[in-house]
Structure formats: structure tokens, C-alpha cells
KEZASE-859664 format. One record per residue (C-alpha): residue in one letter; x, y, z. Coordinates in pm, whole numbers, padded with zeros to 5 digits, always signed. Layout:
AXYZ ...
This chain:
X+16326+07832+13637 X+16318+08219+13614 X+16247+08395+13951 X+15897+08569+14027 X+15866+08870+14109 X+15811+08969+14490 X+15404+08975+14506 X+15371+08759+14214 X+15585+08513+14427 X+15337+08578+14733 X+15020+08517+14530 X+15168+08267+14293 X+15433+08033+14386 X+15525+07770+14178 X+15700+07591+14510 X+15675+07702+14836 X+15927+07588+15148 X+15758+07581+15516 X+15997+07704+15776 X+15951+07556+16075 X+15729+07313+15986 X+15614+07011+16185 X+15351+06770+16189 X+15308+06783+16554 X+14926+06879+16687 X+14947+07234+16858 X+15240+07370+16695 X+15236+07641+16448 X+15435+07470+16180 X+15129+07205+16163 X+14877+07446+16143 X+15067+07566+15789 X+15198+07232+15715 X+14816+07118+15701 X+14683+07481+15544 X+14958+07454+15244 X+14806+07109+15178 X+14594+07197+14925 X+14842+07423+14747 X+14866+07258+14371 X+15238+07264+14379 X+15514+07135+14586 X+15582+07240+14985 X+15891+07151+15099 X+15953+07160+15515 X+16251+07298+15647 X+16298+07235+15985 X+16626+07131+16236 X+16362+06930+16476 X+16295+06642+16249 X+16425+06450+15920 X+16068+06401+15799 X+15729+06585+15862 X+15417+06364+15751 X+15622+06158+15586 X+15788+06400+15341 X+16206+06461+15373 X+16278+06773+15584 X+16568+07017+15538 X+16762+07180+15781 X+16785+07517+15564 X+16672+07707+15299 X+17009+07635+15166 X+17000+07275+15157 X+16671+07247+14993 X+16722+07111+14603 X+16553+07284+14362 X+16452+07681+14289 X+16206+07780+14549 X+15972+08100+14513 X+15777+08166+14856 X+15960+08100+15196 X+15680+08105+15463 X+15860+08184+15792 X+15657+08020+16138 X+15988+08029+16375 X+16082+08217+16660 X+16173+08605+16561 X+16522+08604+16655 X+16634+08308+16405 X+16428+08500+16120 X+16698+08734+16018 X+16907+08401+15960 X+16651+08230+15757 X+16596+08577+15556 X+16968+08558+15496 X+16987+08205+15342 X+16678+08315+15121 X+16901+08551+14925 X+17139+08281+14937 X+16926+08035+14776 X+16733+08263+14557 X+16419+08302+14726 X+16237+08564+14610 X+15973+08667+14901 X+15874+08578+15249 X+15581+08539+15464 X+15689+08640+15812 X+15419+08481+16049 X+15653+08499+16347 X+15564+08814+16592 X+15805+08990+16791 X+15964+09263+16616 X+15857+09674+16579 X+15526+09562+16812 X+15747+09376+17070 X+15992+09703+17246 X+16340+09803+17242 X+16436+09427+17123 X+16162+09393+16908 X+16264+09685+16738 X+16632+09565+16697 X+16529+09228+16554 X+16303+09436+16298 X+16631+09658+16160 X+16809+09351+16177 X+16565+09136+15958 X+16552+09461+15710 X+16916+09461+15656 X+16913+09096+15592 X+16628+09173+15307 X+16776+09437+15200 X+17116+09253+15116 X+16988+08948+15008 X+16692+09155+14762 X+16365+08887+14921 X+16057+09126+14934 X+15898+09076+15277 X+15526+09053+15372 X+15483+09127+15746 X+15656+09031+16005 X+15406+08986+16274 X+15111+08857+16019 X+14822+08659+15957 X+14933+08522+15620 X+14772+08523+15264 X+14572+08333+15085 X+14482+08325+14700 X+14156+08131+14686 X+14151+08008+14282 X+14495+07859+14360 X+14418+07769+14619 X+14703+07884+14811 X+14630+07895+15220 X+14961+08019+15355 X+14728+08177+15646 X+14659+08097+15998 X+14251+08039+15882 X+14179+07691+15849 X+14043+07523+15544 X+14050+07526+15201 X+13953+07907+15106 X+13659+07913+14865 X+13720+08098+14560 X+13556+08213+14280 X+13471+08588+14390 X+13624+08891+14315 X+13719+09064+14611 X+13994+09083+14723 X+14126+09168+15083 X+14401+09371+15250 X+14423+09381+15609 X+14642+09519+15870 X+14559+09332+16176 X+14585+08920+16163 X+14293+08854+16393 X+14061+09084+16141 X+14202+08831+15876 X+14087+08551+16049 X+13754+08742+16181 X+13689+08771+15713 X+13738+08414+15672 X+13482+08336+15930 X+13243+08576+15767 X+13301+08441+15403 X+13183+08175+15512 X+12891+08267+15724 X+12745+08495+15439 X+12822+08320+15162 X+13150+08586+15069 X+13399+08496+14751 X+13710+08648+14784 X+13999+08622+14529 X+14306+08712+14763 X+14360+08782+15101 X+14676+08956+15225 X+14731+09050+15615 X+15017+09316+15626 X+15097+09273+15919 X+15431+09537+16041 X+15425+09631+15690 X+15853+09634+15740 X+15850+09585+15335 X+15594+09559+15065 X+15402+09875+15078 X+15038+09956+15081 X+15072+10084+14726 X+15251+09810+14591 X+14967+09546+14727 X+14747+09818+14569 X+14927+09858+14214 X+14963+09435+14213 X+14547+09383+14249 X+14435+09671+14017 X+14656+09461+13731 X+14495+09138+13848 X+14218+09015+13637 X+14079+08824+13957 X+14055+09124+14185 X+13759+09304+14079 X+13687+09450+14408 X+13954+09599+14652 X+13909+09623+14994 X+14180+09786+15259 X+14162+09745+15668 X+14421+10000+15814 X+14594+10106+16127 X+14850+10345+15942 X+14909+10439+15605 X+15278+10539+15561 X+15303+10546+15213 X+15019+10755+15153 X+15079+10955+14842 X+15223+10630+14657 X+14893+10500+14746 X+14690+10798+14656 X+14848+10785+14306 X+14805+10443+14287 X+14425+10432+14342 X+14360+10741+14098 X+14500+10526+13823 X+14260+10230+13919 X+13933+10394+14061 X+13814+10421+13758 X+13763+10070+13669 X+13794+09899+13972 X+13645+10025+14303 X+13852+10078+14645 X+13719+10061+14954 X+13926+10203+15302 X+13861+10124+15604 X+14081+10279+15861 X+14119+10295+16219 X+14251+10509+16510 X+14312+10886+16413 X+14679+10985+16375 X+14790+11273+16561 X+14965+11618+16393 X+15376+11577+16376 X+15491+11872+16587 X+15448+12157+16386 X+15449+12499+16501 X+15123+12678+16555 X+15197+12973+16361 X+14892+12984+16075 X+14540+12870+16049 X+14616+12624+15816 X+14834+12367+16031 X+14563+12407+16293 X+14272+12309+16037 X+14434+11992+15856 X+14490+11725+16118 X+14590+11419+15984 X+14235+11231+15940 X+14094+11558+15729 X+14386+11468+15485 X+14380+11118+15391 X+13979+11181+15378 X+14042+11446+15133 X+14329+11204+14959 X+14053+10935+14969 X+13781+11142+14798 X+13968+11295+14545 X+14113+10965+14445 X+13779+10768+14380 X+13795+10575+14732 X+13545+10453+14920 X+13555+10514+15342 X+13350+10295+15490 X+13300+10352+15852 X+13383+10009+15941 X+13520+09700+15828 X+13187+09532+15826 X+13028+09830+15649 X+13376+09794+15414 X+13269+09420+15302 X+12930+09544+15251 X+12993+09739+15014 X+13255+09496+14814 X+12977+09291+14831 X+12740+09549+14628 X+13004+09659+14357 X+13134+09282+14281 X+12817+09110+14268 X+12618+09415+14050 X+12694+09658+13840 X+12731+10029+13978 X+12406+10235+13978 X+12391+10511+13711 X+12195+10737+13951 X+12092+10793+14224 X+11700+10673+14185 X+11603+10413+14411 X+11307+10213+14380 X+11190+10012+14679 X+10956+09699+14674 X+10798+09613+15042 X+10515+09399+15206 X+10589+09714+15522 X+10510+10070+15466 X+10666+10167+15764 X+10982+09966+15699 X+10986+10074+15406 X+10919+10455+15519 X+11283+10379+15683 X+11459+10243+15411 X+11329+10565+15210 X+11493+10751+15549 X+11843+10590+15541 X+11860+10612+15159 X+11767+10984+15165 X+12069+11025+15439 X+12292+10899+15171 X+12205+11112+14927 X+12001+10937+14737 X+11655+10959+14587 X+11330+10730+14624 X+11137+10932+14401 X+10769+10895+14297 X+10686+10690+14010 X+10580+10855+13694 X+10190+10841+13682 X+10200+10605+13351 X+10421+10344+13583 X+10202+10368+13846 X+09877+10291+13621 X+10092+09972+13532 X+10179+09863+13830 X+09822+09915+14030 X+09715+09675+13774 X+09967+09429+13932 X+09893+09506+14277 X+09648+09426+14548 X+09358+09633+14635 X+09575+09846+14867 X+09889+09825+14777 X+10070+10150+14675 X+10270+10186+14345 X+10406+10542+14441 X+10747+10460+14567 X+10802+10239+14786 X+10628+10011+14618 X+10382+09827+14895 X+10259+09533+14837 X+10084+09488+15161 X+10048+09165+15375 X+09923+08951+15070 X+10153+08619+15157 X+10002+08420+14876 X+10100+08649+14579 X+10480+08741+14715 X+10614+08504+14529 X+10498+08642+14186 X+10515+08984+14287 X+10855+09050+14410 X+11019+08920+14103 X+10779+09093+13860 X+10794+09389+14024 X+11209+09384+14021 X+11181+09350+13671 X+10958+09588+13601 X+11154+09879+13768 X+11450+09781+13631 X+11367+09818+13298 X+11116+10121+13375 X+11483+10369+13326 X+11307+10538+13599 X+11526+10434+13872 X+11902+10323+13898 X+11874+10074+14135 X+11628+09822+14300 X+11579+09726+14626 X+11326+09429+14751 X+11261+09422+15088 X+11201+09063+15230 X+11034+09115+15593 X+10961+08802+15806 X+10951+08431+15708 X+10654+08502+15432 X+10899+08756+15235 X+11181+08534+15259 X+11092+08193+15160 X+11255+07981+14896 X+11019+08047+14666 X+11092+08436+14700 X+11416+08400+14682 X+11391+08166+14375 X+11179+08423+14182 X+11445+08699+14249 X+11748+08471+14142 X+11572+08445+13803 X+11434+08760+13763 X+11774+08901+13860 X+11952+08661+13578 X+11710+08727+13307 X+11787+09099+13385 X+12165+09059+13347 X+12120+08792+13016 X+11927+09127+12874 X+12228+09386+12944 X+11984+09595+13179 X+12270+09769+13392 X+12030+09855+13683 X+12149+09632+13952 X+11942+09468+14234 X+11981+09437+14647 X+11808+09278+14862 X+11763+09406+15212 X+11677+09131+15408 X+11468+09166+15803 X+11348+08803+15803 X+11414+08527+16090 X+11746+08332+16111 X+11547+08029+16015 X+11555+08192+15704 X+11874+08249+15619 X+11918+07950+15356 X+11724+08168+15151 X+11947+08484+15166 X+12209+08262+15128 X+12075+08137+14835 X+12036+08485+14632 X+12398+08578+14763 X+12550+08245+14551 X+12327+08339+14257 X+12482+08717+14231 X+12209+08927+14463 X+12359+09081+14771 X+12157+09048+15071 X+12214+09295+15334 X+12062+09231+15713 X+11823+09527+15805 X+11790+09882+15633 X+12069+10055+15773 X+12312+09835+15580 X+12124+09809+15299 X+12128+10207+15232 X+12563+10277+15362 X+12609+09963+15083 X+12370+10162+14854 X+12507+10486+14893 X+12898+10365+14841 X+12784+10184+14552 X+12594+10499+14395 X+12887+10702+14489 X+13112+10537+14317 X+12912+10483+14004 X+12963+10881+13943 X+13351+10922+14086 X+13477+10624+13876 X+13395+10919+13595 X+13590+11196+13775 X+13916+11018+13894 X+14177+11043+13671 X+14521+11175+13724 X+14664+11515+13670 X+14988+11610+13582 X+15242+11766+13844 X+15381+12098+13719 X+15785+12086+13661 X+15950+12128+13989 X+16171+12478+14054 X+16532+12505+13957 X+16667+12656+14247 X+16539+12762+14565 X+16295+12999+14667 X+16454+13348+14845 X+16427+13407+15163 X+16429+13781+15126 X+16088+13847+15280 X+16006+14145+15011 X+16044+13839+14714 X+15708+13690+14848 X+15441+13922+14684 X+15639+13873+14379 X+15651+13485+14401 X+15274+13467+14421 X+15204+13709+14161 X+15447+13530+13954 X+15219+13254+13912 X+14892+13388+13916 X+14757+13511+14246 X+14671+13918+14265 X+14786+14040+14634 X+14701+14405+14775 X+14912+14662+14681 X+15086+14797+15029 X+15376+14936+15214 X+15566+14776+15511 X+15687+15086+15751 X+15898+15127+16072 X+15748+15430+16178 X+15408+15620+16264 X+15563+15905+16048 X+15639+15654+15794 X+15262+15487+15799 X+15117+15799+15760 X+15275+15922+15428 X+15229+15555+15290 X+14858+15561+15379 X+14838+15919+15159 X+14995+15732+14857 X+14760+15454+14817 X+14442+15652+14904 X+14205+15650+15183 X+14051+15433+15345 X+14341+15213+15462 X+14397+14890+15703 X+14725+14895+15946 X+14822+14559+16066 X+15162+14433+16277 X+15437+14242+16125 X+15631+14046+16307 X+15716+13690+16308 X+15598+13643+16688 X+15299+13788+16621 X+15116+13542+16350 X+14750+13598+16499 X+14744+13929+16409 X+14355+13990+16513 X+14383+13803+16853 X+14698+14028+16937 X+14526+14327+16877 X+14747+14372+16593 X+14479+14505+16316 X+14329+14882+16279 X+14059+14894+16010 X+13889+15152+15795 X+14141+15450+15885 X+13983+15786+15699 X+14333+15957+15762 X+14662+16046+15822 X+14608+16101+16200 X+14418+15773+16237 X+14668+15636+16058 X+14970+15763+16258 X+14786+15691+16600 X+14729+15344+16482 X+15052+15294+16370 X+15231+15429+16686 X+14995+15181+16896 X+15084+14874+16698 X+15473+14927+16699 X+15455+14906+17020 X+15306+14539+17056 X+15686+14368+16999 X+15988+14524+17024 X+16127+14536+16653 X+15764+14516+16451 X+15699+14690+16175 X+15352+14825+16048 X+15137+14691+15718 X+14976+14957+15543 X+14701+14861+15283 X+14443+15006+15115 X+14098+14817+15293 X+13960+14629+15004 X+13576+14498+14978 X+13517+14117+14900 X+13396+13727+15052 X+13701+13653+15277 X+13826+13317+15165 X+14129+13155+15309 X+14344+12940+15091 X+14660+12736+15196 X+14874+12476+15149 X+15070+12202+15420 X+15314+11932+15306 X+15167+11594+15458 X+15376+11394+15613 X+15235+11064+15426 X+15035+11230+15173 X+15238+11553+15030 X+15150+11890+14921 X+14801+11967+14990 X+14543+12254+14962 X+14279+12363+15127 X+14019+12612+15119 X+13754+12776+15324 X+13576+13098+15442 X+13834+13279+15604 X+13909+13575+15840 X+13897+13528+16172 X+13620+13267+16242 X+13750+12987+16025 X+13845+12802+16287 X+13524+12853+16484 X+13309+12797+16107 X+13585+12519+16118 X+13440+12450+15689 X+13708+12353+15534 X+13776+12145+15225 X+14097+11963+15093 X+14276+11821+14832 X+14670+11687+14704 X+14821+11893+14477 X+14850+11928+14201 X+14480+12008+14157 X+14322+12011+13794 X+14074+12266+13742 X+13758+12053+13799 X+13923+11909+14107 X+13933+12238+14278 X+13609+12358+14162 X+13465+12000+14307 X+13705+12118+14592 X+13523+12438+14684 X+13124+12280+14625 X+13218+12033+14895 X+13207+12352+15156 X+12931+12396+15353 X+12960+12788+15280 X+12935+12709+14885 X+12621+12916+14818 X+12784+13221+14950 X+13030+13199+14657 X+12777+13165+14438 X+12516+13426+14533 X+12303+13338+14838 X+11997+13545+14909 X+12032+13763+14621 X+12432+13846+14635 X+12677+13871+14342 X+12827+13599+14288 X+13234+13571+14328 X+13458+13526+14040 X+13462+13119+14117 X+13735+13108+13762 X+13977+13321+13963 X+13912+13158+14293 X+13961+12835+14096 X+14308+12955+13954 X+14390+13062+14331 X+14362+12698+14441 X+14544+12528+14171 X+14827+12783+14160 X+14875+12688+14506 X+14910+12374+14461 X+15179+12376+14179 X+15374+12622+14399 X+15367+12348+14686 X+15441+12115+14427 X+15738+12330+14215 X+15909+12440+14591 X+15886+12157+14786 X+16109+12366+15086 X+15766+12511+15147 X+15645+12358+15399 X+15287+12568+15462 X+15173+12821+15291 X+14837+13045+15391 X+14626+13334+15200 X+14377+13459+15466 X+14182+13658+15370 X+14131+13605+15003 X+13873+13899+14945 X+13677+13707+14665 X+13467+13928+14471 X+13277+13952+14133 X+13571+14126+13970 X+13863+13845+14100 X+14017+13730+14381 X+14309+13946+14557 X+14504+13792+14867 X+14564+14084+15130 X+14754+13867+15397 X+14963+13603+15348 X+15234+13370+15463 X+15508+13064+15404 X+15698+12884+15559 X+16020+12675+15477 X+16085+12389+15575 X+16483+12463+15566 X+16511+12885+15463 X+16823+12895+15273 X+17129+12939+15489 X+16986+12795+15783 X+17073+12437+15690 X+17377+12384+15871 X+17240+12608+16148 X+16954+12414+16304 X+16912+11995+16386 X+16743+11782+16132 X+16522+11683+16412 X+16441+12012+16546 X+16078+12163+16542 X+16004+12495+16291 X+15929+12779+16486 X+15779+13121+16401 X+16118+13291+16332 X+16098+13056+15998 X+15863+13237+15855 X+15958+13449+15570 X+15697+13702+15409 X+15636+14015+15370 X+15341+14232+15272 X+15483+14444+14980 
């Protein structure tokens, strides 16, 4: 039979061998041996220790198995893995499940076993998931090649990737607590082989994933997986959740801009501007699968709340307003309907109260969830069940066919449930979670779910991918007075100035371009330039000049003096890093010399289309004073827009520059004009046989100059 490919193999083996099987209680091989059980097609144990296990014949190899195989799943001790991962390629196998611990995570021979198992998978072409994993499961299979016990339920469309094994286990417990469907599970593991992106690419193309959910520790492959998710956001949602925070490679701290973009403010950006969702946790991360796979995507962000509380539902209001959303007063026609509905008291403003009347809940919760959902005054609907009288059966009945007929009609406004009622209850949230309602335990949870679902009902419209400008033919100069020219040559206006080596020199500069004039040091030790003392501003003439200029040559033996004529404008900064996972990426800000005390900063990769880096810039806290706080002119936002994106396709085009920084941009409402700048290569050309690969940049890379 033709061989599968390597995760089609993994999620859909047509036979699957058991290394290391057993049928002895306690041992690892019987845990699989009984998981695989229910797998539809044949399992074949491989094992030295016996000639049969539960009565099937055992082989001794991979090798000596008869027939094709597709999935090996590996439960023996690391250091005979590399073997069996050897007589895989020999027999054809195209992937591996590597439950077996004791590689990278394990030390010095950990990590020797790990380079050894790669070689072997890399000679014999098996795609590996793991080592050091929980396993994976495909629950319409059903296929349990996972350390959970049971059967996995299927029938849902989520589907889960995990990093740590225990977490794994930890999600199978909850499915079935709450009621959650999933369609695939996948624990990573060391993530030695198959990529984040890869899993990634795989589920967006499966018709059973609807919903994808990721549990990290590390994302090495982050721009594969940045691409990956732009190309899918947009009709199916993901949802990150990631732990730790990665610390800054050494870099050295010679511009704002390395300072500003530690490694968490990246792969947020990378997240955002790709369409995914960060939840703050994994729980949070499931809740919110749970809304987007059960309901459609609000429209809006209107949210109509039902409640037998007021001052529950006064919180809910809270919590939803915290997430941006709105709970906004019903028009007065709506009301007039609804009062006729409603108890003497009860309120039909928004929340909708419906006071303690226990006898009536049962007709008034579903009527009420219908009515608001087809009112198109609201995008979503939330009925809040409080205590046993709320959250009876015949509650929960109503809502399961009020929620149906809603659906059989095409009415796209979807329902939740946010459920504060006993645990005596809970048959009855688990009821509405089988018929399609998400129930979600207190309001907290109920608006983070609501506010990732609403959020990605609008960015599913605004991912999409943008193509990367051609790449440079040769390499950039590293004759410092080619910078000026290599921004203007693609669209960014810089001051118009004179590097001198004299006071004599300044002076007669500063009479050529006019007065008033700024004198500044240059010299590559001397980055900082304000916190040096290295900057002399609004200089009416030539003996300010010279004085100034005499004083600042005499900061570093060798500098040289910066004259400009002082320009008027918003000071922006702009820059651009290269990511270690993610890429080129650029980031903007108010700039001078408090951006790192305003610390307001906003990212994304490059290349950035034009609506990217306009979305880009609104996401600043500072954003009104670009656009005319209090009465100001407004900046050019176009050219500040063109700034940004011509940043990025340099990054992109030159990829030996490693950061780049305009600070300040003096943004004004006749354009943008950079009047300090920077770079920095990665390797300068002619210094590549001259310094390590492994050694750190320092401040003598830098190449610019102020022309």
C-alpha cells in the first residue's frame, strides 16, 4: 500500500505497530496495548520480552513485522529508540510516536541520545512526534495512541495541541468533566521534529478541526507559524496559550529599539496581527474553543444579558465592558415589547431582569433569548442561570430549543450561557453543552470567552497575507555616508545635515543650512546621545555653534559633530529588529527621549500592508496625539504610514540588517522627516572572516551616518 504522509500517518494510520508492548499490569506497553484497542485497524506488538501479548504474535523488530506499517508508537527505554527509529526507515515506516522520556530534558546524555535519534530520522526520512510526549489521539477514529485512558469521545471540533504531556492528560479529564468534543489531540512533547507550523498547516486543511487550540512552552518556529495562521485565521479560529516569558538573545544595548521588543512583545504582536487568539491561560484557552465551535462568531460587539440578579448581572455588564464590549440599552420600541413579557418589576433596559419570579423562568429565559436574537439589536446573548431555580431542567430544556429553533432559522447571533448555580445542578449545564450552548461557570469566564469570541468575529476579516517585497541583490554598503541615501531610496525623508570634525568646521556648516541649528555627537560608543550629554539644541549662531561643537568633540576621543537644521514636529520613533523566531519586525511609538519611560510601543512582522500599519499605530496608547488631541493638527498619518511599511520591506529586502531605529521621526502635518537614525548589520561586509559566528554585536557594528 502507498505510504502516508508524516502527520497523516500520526492522525490516520491504516496499521499501527506498538513498541514495547506488553500485556503485563503496570507497565507502559499495557497501558498502550489496552489504549490502541479500540483503534479500527490492526496493532501489531513488537517486543523482545515475549512471543505473544494478549494472545496476539509478537515481533522482535520493526523489521520482522509482515506487512507495510504506517505509525510506529515507541514506549521503550530512550537509549534503544535511535535503534528502533533506524529499523523504521528500514521497514518503511513513515512516522513515530516517541513516548519514551530522556532525551534534550534529561542533561548532557539526554542531549546526546536526542542528536543521535535525529540522525537516525533524518537518514531513514520517519517524521517524529516528540520524544518525551503524551501521545495523540484522533477521537472519530478513534485512535488513542495517548497515555489518557479510555476511548476518546469524538464528535467535536476542536482540536488540541499541547506542549506538556501532563496538560494532555489534565484536557482529557476536563472533556469529560464538561462535556468537551475534541477532534484531535497532539502533545508535542521535545518537539525534536514535526514543527508547530506543520501541526498548524495539517489541522487548518482538516475538515474535522474547526477549532484550534495551542498550549506552549516555546515557539521555535515562529514565523513558519505566523504565516501559517494568517492563511487560516480567517476561517478557522486559533487560540495560543503560552507560558513562561523568553528572555532577549544577547544583543548589544546600543538603540532603543532592542531595549523595547523583548521577546513576549513580539510573538504578541505576531499573534495579533495574524488573527490569533491569547488566552491568558489554558483553561481560559478551552473556553474560548468552546464559544467559537459550538456558535457562530458575534458580528458585534452588542451584548444583551438576561438575569433573575441585577447585581450579578451589574457584573457581567462590568467584565463585558472590560473586554470591550457593549451592553447597550434597548431601543425604547424593544423595551415596550418586552415589559409586556415581564413581571411587574422586572427591567427590559439591558440587562434584562427578570427578578426572583421562579415560576415563570422557565418560559421566560427561552422567550427572551429568542427575542434578542432576532431583535438585530445585539450580537450576542447571554442568559444568566443563578441558583438551583435558574438552572433546572426545565430551563435548560427551554434554552436547548430556543437555541435550535434559532440556528434551524439561520439567525447568526449566537447564545452563552453563564452559569452561577449549585453543583447539584450541573446535569443541567451539561445538558445545554451536548445540545450546542456553551456554559461557562461564573461571569468572569463568561465575558474573557465573550470577548475572544467577539474579537475574532472582526479579525477573521482583517487577516490575510501580504506579499514580501523582492529581496536585495547584493549587499548593503557599509560606507556610513550611503545610509541617508538608502533610506531615502525607498521612501523615508531624513534632515538635511553635515557631519564635521571640527568647531571651525560646525560653524560654517551651521551658516549653510540656516539658523536655528541642533549639534549632536557621533560616535559609535556614544549611541545615547541625550544621556551622554551629547545634544546642543536651538543654536541662534555661529558662536553657539562653535562653543557647542568644541564641547561635544571632546566627549570621545575621535567623535565627530552632527549639524542639522532643528526641525518642528510629533517625535515618533520607528524601528525595526530581526526576531530570532519570528523575523523582521517593526515597531513604532512616541519617541525622543522618554520612550522608554512612556514605554507605548506597538509591533508588527514585516512586511506590513498599509492597513496593517495604520491598525499598527491605533493600537498606541498615544494615538490621539497623531491625530489631533485637544485641538492640534493632525500629523500626516499617510506618510507616517509609508514610514512603517518602508521599514519593513528594507528589513525584509537586507536581511544583514539586523536593527534598524528612526528616533525621532518629527511627524508633522506636512510629512514625516527622520532626523536621527541608525542600523546595524548583522555581519558589515568585510568583517565576515574577522569576527566568530558565535560572538555578540557590539557598538563598533554600527554603520550610519547623518548626511
Amino acid at each position: 500500500m502507498p505510504l502516508l504522509n508524516g502527520l497523516t500517518a500520526v492522525f490516520e494510520p491504516r496499521r499501527i505497530a506498538l513498541v514495547g508492548a506488553s500485556d503485563r499490569p503496570g507497565r507502559l506497553g499495557a497501558l498502550f496495548w489496552r489504549n490502541l484497542s479500540s483503534f479500527p485497524g490492526e496493532v501489531v506488538p513488537v517486543t523482545r520480552s515475549a512471543e505473544t501479548v494478549a494472545g496476539h504474535k509478537a515481533y522482535p523488530s520493526l523489521v520482522a513485522v509482515e506487512g507495510d506499517v504506517d505509525l510506529a508508537v515507541i514506549v521503550v527505554p530512550a537509549a534503544a529508540v535511535p535503534a528502533v527509529i533506524r529499523d523504521a526507515g528500514v521497514k518503511g515506516v513513515s512516522a513515530a510516536i516517541v513516548i519514551s522520556g530522556g532525551f534534550a530534558e534529561a542533561g548532557t546524555d539526554g542531549l546526546r541520545r536526542h542528536y543521535e535519534l535525529m540522525a537516525a530520522a533524518a537518514a531513514s526520512g520517519v517524521r517524529i512526534v516528540g520524544p518525551n510526549c503524551f501521545g495523540v489521539q484522533n477521537c472519530d477514529l478513534p485512535l488513542n495512541a495517548s497515555m489518557a485512558g479510555g476511548a476518546p469521545v469524538g464528535g467535536g471540533g476542536i482540536s488540541l495541541v499541547t506542549q506538556s504531556g501532563a496538560y494532555g492528560m489534565a484536557i482529557h479529564s476536563l472533556g469529560i468533566d464538561e462535556r468537551l468534543r475534541f477532534a484531535k489531540i497532539y502533545a508535542a512533547g521535545n518537539k525534536a521534529d514535526l514543527s508547530d507550523a506543520e501541526v498548524l498547516t495539517y489541522l487548518g486543511d482538516d475538515p474535522a478541526s474547526r477549532t484550534l487550540c495551542f498550549f506552549f512552552e516555546s515557539l521555535p518556529d515562529g514565523r513558519a507559524f505566523f504565516e501559517a495562521a494568517r492563511r487560516i485565521t480567517p476561517d478557522k479560529p486559533v487560540i495560543v496559550a503560552k507560558t513562561g516569558r523568553s528572555v532577549a538573545g544577547v544583543r548589544a544595548a546600543w538603540s532603543h529599539t532592542a531595549g523595547l521588543a523583548g521577546s513576549e512583545r513580539v510573538w504578541r504582536a505576531a499573534f495579533e496581527q495574524a488573527g490569533v487568539l491569547l488566552a491568558r491561560s489554558g483553561l481560559e484557552m478551552l473556553d474560548v474553543a468552546r464559544a467559537l465551535d459550538l456558535q457562530p462568531p458575534p458580528s458585534g460587539r452588542r451584548v444583551a444579558i438576561i438575569t433573575n440578579s441585577g447585581g450579578t448581572g451589574v457584573e457581567l455588564a462590568d467584565l463585558l465592558s472590560d473586554e470591550g464590549l457593549d451592553v447597550p440599552e434597548l431601543s425604547a420600541e424593544l423595551q415596550d415589547e418586552l415589559r409586556l413579557l415581564l413581571p411587574p418589576l422586572g427591567s427590559p433596559r439591558n440587562p434584562v431582569d427578570l427578578t426572583p419570579v421562579w415560576s415563570r423562568f422557565a418560559e421566560l429565559y427561552p422567550l427572551l433569548t429568542d427575542r434578542l436574537a432576532r431583535s438585530g439589536e445585539v450580537d450576542a446573548v447571554v442568559p444568566l442561570l443563578l441558583q438551583r431555580s435558574a438552572a433546572d431542567e426545565q430551563v435548560a430544556l427551554g434554552l436547548r430549543t430556543a437555541a435550535a429553533r434559532l440556528r434551524a432559522d439561520g439567525v447568526p447571533v449566537p447564545v452563552y450561557v453563564c452559569w452561577v448555580a449549585p453543583r447539584a445542578s450541573r446535569p443541567n449545564a451539561d445538558l445545554l453543552q451536548e445540545a450546542g450552548i456553551p456554559c461557562f461557570d461564573w461571569p468572569e469566564r463568561t465575558a474573557r470567552a465573550l470577548g475572544h469570541a467577539a474579537r475574532y468575529g472582526e479579525a477573521r476579516h482583517q487577516a490575510r497575507p501580504v506579499a514580501a517585497p523582492p529581496r536585495s541583490s547584493g549587499r548593503l554598503s557599509s560606507d556610513r555616508l550611503d545610509t541617508a541615501a538608502l533610506l531615502e531610496a525607498v521612501g523615508i525623508r531624513t534632515a538635511t545635515g553635515k557631519t564635521c570634525s571640527s568647531a571651525v568646521e560646525a560653524a560654517t556648516a551651521a551658516d549653510g543650512l540656516g539658523y536655528p541649528v541642533v549639534v549632536k555627537v557621533v560616535h559609535p560608543e556614544l549611541v545615547h546621545k541625550t544621556e551622554s550629554g551629547g545634544v546642543r539644541l536651538g543654536l541662534h549662531d555661529r558662536a553657539a555653534v562653535q562653543a557647542a561643537a568644541t564641547d561635544l568633540l571632546a566627549l570621545k576621543p575621535g567623535a565627530e559633530v552632527l549639524v542639522q537644521q532643528q526641525l518642528a514636529g510629533t517625535e515618533v520613533i520607528v524601528g525595526g529588529l530581526r526576531d530570532a523566531q519570528f523575523g523582521p519586525v517593526v515597531l513604532a511609538g512616541l519617541g525622543g527621549v522618554f520612550v522608554e519611560v512612556l514605554d507605548d510601543i506597538a509591533m508588527g512582522l514585516a512586511p506590513l500592508g498599509r492597513d496593517e500599519a495604520r491598525e499598527l499605530l491605533a493600537r498606541l496608547r498615544a494615538y490621539p496625539v497623531l491625530t489631533g488631541a485637544r485641538g492640534a493638527v493632525p500629523i500626516d498619518l499617510d506618510e507616517l504610514v509609508d514610514v512603517l511599511c518602508a521599514v519593513g520591506d528594507l528589513l525584509v529586502a537586507a536581511p544583514e540588517i539586523a536593527e534598524l531605529e528612526l528616533n525621532p521621526v518629527l511627524a508633522g502635518p506636512d510629512g514625516c522627516v527622520a532626523v536621527d537614525w541608525r542600523i546595524l548589520a548583522e555581519n558589515p561586509p568585510g568583517q565576515d572572516e574577522e569576527r566568530p559566528p558565535d560572538s555578540p554585536r557590539h557598538a563598533g557594528e554600527m554603520w550610519s551616518r547623518r548626511s
